[in-house]
MMTF fields as JSON, N, C-alpha, C and O atoms, coordinates in Angstrom:
{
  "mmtfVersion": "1.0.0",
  "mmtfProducer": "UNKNOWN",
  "numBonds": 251,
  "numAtoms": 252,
  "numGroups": 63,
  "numChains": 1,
  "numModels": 1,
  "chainsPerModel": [1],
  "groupsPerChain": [63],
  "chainIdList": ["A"],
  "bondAtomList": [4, 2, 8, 6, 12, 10, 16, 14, 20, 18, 24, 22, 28, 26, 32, 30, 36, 34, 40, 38, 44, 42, 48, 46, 52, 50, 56, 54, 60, 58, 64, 62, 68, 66, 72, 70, 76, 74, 80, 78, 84, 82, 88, 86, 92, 90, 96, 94, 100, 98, 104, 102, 108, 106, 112, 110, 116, 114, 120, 118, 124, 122, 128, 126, 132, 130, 136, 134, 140, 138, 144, 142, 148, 146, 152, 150, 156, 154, 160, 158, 164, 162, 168, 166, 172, 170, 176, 174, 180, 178, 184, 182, 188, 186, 192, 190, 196, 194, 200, 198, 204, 202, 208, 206, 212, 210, 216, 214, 220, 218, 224, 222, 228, 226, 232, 230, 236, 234, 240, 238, 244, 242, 248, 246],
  "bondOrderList": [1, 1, 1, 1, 1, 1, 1, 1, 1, 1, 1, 1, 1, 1, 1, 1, 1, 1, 1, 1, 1, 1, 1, 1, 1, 1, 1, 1, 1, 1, 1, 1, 1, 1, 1, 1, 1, 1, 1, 1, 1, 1, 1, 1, 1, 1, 1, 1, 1, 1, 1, 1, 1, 1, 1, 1, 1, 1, 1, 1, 1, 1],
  "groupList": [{"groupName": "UNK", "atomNameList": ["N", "CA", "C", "O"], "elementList": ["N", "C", "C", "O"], "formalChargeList": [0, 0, 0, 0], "bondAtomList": [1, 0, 2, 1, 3, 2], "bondOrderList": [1, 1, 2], "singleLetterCode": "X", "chemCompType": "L-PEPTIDE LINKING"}],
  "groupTypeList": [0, 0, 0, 0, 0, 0, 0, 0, 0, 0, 0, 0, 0, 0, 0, 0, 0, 0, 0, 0, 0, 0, 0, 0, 0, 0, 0, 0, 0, 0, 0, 0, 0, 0, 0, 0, 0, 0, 0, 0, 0, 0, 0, 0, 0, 0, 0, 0, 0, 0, 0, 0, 0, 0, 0, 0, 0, 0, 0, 0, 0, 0, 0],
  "groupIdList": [1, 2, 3, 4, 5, 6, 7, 8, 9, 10, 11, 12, 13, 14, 15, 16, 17, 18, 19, 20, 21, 22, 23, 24, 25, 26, 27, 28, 29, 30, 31, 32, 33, 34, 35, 36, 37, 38, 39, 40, 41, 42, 43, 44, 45, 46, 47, 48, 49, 50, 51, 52, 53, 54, 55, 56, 57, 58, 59, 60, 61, 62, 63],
  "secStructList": [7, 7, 7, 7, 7, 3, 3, 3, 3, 6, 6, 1, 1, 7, 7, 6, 6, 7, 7, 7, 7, 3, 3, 3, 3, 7, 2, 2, 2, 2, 2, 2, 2, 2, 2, 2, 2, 2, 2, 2, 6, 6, 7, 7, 7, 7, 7, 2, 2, 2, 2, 2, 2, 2, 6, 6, 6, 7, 3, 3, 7, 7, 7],
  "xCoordList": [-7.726, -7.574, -8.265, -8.036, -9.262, -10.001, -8.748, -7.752, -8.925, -8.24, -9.274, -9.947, -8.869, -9.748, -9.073, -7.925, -9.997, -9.912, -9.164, -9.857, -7.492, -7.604, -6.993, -6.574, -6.908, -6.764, -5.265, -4.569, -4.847, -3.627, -4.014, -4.884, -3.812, -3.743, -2.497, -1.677, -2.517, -0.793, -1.019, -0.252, -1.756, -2.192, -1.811, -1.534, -1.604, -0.996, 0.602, 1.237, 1.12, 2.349, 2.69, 2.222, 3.311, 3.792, 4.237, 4.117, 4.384, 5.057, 4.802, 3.709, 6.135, 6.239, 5.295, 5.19, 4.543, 3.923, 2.495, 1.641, 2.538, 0.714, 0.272, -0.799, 0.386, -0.238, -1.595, -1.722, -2.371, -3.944, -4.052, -4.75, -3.194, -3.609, -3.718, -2.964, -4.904, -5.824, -5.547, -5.928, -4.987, -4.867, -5.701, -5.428, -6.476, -7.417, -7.194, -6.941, -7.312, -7.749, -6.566, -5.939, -6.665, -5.954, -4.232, -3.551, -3.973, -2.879, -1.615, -0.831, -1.145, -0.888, -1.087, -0.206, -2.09, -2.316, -1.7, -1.06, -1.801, -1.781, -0.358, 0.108, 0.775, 2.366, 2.681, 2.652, 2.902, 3.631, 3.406, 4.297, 1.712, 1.433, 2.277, 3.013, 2.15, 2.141, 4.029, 4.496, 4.876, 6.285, 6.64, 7.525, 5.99, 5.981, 5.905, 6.685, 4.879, 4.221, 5.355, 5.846, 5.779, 6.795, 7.79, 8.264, 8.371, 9.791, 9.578, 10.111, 8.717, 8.396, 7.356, 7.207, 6.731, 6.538, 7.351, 7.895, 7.452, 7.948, 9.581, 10.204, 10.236, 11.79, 12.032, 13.219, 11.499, 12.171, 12.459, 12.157, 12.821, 13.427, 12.388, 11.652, 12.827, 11.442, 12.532, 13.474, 12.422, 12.734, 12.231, 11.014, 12.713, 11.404, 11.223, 10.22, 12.401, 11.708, 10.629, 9.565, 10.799, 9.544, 8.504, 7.52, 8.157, 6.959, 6.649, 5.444, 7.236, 6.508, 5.84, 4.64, 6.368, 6.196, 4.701, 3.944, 4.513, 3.528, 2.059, 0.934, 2.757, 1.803, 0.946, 0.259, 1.184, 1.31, 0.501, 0.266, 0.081, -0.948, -1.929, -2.826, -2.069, -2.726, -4.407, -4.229, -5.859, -6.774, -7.713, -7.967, -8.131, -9.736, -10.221, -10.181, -10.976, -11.545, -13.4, -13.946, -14.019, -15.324, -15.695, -15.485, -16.026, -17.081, -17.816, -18.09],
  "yCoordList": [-27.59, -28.89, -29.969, -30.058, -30.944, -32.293, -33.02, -33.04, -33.738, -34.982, -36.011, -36.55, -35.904, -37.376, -39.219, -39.636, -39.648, -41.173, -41.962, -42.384, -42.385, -43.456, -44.766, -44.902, -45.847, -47.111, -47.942, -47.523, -48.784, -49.771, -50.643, -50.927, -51.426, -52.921, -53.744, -53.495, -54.425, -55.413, -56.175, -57.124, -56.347, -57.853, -57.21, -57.961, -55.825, -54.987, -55.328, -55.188, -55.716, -55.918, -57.745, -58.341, -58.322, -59.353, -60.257, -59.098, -60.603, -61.0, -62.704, -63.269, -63.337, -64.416, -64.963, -66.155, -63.652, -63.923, -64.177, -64.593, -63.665, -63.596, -62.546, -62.334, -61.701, -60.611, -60.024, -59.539, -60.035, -59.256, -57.738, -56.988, -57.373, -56.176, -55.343, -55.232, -54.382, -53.195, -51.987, -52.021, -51.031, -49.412, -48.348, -48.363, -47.56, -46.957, -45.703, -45.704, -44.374, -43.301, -41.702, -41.673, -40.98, -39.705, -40.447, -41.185, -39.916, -40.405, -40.058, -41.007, -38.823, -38.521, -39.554, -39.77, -40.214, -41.092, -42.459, -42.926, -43.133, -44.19, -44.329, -45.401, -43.045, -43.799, -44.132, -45.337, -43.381, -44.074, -45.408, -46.236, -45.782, -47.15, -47.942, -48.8, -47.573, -48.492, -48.771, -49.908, -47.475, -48.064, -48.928, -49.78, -48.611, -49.325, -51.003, -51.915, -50.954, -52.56, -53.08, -54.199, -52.142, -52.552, -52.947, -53.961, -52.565, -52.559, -53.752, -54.802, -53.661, -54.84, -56.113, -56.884, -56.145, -57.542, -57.935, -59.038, -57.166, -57.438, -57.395, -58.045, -56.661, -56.8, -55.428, -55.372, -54.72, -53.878, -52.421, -52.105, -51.777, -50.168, -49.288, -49.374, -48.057, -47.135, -46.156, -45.869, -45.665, -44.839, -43.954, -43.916, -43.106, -42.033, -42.767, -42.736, -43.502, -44.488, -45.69, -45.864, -46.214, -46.89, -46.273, -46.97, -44.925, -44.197, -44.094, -44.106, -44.027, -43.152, -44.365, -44.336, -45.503, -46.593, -47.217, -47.901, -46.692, -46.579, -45.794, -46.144, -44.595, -44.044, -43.726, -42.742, -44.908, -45.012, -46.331, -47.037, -46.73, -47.582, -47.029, -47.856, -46.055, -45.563, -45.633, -45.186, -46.17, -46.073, -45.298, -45.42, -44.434, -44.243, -44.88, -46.021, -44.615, -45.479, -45.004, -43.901, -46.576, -45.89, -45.204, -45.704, -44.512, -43.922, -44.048, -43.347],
  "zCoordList": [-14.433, -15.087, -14.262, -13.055, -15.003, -14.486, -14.185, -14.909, -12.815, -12.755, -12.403, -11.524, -14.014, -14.382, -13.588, -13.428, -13.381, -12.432, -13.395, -14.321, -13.434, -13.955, -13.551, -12.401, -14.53, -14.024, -14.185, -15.109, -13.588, -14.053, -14.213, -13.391, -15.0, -14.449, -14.82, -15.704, -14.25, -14.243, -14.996, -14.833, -15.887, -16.799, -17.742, -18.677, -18.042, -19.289, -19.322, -20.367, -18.297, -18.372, -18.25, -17.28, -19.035, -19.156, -17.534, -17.137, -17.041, -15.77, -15.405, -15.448, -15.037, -14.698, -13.297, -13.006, -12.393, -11.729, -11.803, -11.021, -13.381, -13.69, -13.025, -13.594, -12.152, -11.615, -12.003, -13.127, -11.35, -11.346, -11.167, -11.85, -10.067, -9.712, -10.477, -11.443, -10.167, -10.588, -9.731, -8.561, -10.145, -8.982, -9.641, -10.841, -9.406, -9.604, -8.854, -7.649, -9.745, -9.224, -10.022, -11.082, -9.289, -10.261, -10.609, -9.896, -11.889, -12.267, -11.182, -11.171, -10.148, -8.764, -7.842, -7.01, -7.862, -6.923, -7.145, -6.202, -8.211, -8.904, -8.985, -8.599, -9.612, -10.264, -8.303, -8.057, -7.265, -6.087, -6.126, -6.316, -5.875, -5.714, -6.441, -5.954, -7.998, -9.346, -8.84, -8.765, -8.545, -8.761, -7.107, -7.024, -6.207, -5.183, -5.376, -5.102, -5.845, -6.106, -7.096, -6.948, -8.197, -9.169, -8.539, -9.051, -7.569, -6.877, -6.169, -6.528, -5.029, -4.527, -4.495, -3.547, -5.653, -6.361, -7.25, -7.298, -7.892, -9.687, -9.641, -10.481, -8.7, -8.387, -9.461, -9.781, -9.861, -11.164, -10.809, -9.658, -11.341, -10.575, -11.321, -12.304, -9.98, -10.732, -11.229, -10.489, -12.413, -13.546, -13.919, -13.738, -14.437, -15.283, -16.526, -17.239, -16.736, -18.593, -17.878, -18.473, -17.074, -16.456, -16.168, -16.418, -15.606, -14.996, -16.555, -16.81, -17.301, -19.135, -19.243, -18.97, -19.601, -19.807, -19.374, -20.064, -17.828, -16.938, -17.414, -17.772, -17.199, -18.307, -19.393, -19.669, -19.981, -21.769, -21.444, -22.424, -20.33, -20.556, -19.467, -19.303, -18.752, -17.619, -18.814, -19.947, -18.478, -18.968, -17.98, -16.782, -18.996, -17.755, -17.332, -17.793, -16.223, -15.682, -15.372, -15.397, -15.059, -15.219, -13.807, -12.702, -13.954, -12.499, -12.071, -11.097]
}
């Protein structure tokens, strides 16, 4: 199986901080960051209904 490169970005998600950030790379690589940053920017808990949630906007990314 390809593990294909893909992308986050935080502008997909609504937030009172306005948030920019972009995480990039195998979907393995990407959810630690993504619930890390979630927990401690955003104040919110990491879940498995949050990681889906996560997921469901994960985009390819270009190479």
């Amino acid at each position: 199986m390809e593990n294909k490169r893909k992308m986050l970005d935080c502008r997909m998600f609504p937030s009172d901080s306005n948030c920019s950030i972009t995480i990039s790379g195998t979907e393995e690589e990407i959810m630690p960051l993504a619930m890390m940053h979630l927990e401690q920017v955003h104040k919110g808990k990491d879940t498995p209904e949050m990681r889906e949630e996560i997921r469901k906007i994960l985009k390819d990314a270009d190479d």
